[in-house]
Residue frames relative to the residue before (quaternion, step in Angstrom):
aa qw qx qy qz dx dy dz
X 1.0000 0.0000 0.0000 0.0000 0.00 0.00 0.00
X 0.4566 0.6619 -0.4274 0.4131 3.75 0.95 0.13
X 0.7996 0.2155 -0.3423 0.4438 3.40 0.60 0.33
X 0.3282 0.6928 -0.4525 0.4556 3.01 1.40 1.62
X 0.1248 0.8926 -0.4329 0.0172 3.50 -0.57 1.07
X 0.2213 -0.7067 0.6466 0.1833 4.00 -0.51 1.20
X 0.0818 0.7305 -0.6733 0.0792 3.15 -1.61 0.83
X 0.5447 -0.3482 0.5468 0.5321 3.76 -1.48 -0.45
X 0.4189 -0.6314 0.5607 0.3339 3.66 -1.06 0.35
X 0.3575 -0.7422 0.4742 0.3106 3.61 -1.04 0.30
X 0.7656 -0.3559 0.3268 0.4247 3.75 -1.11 -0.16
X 0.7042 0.3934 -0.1097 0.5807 3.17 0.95 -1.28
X 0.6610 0.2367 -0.4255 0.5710 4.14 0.30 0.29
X 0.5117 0.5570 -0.5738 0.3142 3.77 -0.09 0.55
X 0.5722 0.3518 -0.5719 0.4709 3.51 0.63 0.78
X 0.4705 0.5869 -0.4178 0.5096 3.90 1.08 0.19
X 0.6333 0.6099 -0.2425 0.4100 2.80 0.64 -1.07
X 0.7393 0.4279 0.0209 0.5194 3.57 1.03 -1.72
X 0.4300 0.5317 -0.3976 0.6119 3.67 1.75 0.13
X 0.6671 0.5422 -0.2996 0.4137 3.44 0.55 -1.76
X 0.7048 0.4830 -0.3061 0.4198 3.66 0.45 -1.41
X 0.5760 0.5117 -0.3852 0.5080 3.73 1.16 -0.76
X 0.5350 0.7327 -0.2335 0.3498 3.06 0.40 -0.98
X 0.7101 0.3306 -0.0992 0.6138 3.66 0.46 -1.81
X 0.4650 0.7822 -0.2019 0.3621 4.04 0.97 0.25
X 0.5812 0.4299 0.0604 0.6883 2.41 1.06 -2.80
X 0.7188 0.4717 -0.2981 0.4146 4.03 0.11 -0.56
X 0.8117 0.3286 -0.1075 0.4708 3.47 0.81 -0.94
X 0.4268 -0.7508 0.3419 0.3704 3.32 1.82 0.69
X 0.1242 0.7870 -0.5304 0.2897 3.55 0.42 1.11
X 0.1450 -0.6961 0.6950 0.1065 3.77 -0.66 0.88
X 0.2335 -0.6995 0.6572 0.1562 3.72 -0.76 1.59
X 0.6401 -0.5330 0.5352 0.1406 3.20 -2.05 0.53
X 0.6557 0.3545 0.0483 0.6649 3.35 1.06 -1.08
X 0.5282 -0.5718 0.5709 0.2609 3.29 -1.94 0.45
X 0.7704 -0.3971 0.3793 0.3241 3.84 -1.02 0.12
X 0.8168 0.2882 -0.2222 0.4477 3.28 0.71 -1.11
X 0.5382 0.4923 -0.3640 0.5792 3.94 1.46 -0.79
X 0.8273 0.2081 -0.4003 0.3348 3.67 0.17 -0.24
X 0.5315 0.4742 -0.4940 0.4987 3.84 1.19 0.54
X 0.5556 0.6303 -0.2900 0.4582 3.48 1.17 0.59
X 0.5669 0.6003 -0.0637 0.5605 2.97 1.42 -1.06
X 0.7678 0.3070 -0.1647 0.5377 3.36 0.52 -1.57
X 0.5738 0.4736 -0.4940 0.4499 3.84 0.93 -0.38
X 0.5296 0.6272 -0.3796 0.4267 3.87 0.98 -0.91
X 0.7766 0.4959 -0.2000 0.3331 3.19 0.41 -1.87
X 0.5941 0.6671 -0.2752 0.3555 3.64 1.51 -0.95
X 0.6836 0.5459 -0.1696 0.4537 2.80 1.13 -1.60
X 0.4710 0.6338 -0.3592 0.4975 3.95 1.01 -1.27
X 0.9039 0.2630 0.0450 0.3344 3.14 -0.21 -1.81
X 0.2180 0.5907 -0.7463 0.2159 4.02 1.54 0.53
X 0.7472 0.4349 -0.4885 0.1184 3.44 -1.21 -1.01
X 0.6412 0.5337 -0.2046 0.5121 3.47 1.34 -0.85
X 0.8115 0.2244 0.1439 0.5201 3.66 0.80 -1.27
X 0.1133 -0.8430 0.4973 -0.1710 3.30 0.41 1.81
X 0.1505 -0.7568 0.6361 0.0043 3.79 0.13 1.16
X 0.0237 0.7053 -0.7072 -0.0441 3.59 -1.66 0.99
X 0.3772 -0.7896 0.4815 0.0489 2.69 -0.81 1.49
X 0.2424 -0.7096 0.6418 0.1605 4.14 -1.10 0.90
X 0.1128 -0.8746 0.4603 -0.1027 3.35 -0.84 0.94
X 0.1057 0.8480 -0.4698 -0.2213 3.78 -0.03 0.88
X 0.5835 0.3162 -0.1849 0.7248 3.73 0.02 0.52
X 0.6222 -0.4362 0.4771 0.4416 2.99 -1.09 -1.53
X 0.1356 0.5838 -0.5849 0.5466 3.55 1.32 1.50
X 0.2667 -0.6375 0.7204 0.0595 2.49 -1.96 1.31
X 0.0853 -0.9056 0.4031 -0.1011 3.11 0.40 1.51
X 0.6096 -0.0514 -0.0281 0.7906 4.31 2.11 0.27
X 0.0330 -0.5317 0.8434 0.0705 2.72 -1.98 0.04
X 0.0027 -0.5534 0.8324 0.0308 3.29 -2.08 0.42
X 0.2721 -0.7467 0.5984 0.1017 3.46 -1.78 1.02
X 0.2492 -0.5787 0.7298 0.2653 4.19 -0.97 0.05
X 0.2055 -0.7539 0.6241 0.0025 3.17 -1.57 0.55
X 0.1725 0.9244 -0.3390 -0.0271 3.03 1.06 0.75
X 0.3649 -0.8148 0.4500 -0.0196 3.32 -0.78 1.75
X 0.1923 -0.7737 0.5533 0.2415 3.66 -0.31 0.91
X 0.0596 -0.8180 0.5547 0.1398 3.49 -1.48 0.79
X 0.6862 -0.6094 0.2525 0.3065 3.43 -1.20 0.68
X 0.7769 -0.5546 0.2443 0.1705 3.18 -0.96 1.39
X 0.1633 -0.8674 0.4686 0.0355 3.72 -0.64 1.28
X 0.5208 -0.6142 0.3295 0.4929 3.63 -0.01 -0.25
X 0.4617 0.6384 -0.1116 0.6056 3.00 1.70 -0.84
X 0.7652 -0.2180 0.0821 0.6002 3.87 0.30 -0.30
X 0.1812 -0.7685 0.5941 0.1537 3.78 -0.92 1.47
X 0.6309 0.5037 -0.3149 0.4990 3.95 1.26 0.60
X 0.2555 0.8323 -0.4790 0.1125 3.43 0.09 0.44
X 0.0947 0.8045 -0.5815 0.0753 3.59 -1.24 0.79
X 0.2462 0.7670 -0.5844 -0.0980 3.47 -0.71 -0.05
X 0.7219 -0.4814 0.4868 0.1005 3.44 -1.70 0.71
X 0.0822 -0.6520 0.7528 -0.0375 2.90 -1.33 1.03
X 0.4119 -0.6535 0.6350 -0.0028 3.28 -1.32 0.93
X 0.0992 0.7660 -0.5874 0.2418 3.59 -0.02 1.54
X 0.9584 0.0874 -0.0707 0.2624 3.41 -1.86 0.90
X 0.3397 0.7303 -0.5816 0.1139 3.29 1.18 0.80
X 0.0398 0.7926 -0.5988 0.1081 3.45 -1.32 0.49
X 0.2028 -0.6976 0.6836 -0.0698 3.37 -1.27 1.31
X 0.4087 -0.7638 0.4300 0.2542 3.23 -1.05 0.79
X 0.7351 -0.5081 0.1942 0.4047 3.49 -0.21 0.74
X 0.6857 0.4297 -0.3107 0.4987 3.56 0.85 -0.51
X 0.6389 0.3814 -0.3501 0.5690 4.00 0.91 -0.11
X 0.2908 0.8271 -0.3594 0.3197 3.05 0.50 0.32
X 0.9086 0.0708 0.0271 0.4108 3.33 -0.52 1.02
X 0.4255 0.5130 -0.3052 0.6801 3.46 2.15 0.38
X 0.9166 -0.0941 0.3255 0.2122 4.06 0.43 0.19
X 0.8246 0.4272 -0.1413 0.3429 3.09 -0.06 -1.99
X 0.7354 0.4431 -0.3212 0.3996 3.59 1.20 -0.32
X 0.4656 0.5410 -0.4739 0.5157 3.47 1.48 0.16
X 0.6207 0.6214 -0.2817 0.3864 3.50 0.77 -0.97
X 0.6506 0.1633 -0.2949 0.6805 3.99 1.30 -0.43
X 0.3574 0.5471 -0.6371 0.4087 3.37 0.19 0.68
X 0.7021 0.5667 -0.1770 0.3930 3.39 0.23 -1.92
X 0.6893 0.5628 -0.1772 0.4204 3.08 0.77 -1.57
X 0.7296 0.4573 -0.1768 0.4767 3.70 0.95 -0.94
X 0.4907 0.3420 -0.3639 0.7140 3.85 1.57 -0.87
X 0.7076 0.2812 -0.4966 0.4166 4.12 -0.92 0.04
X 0.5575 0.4705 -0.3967 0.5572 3.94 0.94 -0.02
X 0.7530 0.4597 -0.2784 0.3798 3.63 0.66 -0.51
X 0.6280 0.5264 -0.2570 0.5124 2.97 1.51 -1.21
X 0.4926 0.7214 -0.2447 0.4209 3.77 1.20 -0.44
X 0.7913 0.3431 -0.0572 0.5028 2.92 1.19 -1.33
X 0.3638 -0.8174 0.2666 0.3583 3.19 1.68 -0.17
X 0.1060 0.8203 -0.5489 0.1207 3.41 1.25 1.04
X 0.5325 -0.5558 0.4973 0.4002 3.44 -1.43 0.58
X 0.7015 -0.0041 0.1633 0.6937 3.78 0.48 -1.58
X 0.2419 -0.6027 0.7427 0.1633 2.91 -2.28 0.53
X 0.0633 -0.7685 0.6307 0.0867 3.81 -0.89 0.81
X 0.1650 -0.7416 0.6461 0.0730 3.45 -1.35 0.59
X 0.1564 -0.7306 0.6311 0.2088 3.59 -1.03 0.46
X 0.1297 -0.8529 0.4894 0.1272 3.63 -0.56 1.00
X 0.5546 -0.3830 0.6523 0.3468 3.11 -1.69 -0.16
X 0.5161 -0.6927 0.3827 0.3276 4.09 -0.83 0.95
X 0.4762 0.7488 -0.3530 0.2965 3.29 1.78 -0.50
X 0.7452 0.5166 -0.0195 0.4211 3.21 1.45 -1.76
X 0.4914 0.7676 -0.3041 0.2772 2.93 1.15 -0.57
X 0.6373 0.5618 -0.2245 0.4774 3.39 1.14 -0.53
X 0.7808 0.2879 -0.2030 0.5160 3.35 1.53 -0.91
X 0.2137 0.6615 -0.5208 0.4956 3.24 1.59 1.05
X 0.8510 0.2264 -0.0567 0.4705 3.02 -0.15 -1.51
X 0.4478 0.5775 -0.5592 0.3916 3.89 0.68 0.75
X 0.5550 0.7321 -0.0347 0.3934 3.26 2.03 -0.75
X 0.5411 -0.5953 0.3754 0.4604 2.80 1.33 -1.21
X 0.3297 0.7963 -0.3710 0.3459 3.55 1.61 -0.14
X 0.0809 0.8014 -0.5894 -0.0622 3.42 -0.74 0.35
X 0.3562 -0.5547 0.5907 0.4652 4.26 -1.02 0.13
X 0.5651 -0.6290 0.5259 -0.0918 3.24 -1.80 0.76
X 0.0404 0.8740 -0.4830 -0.0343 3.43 0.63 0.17
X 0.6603 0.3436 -0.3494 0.5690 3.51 1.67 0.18
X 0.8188 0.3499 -0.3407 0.3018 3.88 0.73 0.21
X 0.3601 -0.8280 0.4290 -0.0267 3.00 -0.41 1.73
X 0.0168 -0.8247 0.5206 0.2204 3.43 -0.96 0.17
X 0.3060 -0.6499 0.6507 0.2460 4.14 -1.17 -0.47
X 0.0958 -0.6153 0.6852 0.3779 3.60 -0.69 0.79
X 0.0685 -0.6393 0.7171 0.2688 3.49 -1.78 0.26
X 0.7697 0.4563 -0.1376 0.4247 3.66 0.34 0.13
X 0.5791 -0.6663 0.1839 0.4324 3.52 -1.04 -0.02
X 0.7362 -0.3965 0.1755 0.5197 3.66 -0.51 0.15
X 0.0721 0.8159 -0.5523 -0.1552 3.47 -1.07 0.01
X 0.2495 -0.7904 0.4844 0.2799 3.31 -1.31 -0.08
């Protein structure tokens, strides 16, 4: 595992990045909107727009973009008690099928809560897949009995 490496992603691996995201799609039996190349365009666009909001870490063997997991970090509305607030959402982690199951997703997990804690987020929330759930909460995840949601829209993944 020494030539395993978690990092910020870089400008130039966000079309990896945007393969990977296809990718977790093509696996989860997902009928895209768009062709392959306009939406690894798009998402390289969309990355870049949205760094300040949407911090992508990037898993790497060699110099394979081999996962990625994102923070969403979400300002929230001022308290008397704290006039900065934010907290995090955990979005799109994903390993490609052959690293699997050795680790490497607890490892951008980790990587993303020590990015949050950095940033001094209040909470990080994730919506999983029932598979993951377990390595959520090897993590530190917990269920909520105060955070609710509403779908208003159409699924997503």
């Amino acid at each position: 595992m020494d030539d395993i490496t978690i990092r910020p992603a870089e400008p130039g691996e966000l079309t990896a990045v945007a393969g990977l995201r296809w990718q977790w799609l093509s696996e989860n039996g997902g009928e895209p909107s768009t062709g392959r190349e306009e939406f690894v365009r798009h998402f390289a666009r969309w990355a870049r727009e949205n760094a300040a909001s949407h911090r992508c870490v990037v898993l790497l063997r060699g110099e394979a973009v081999i996962g990625m997991a994102w923070l969403a970090v979400l300002p929230r509305v001022p308290a008397p008690h704290a006039l900065e607030r934010a907290s995090g959402d955990l979005q799109c982690v994903y390993v490609v099928p052959g690293e699997r199951d050795d680790g490497l997703g607890g490892r951008l997990i980790d990587a993303v809560l020590d990015r949050a804690r950095e940033l001094g987020l209040e909470r990080v929330t994730v919506h999983s897949s029932p598979r993951a759930i377990p390595a959520y909460a090897r993590h530190g995840f917990e269920p909520s009995p105060r955070l609710l949601h509403a779908r208003t829209g159409r699924a997503g993944g």
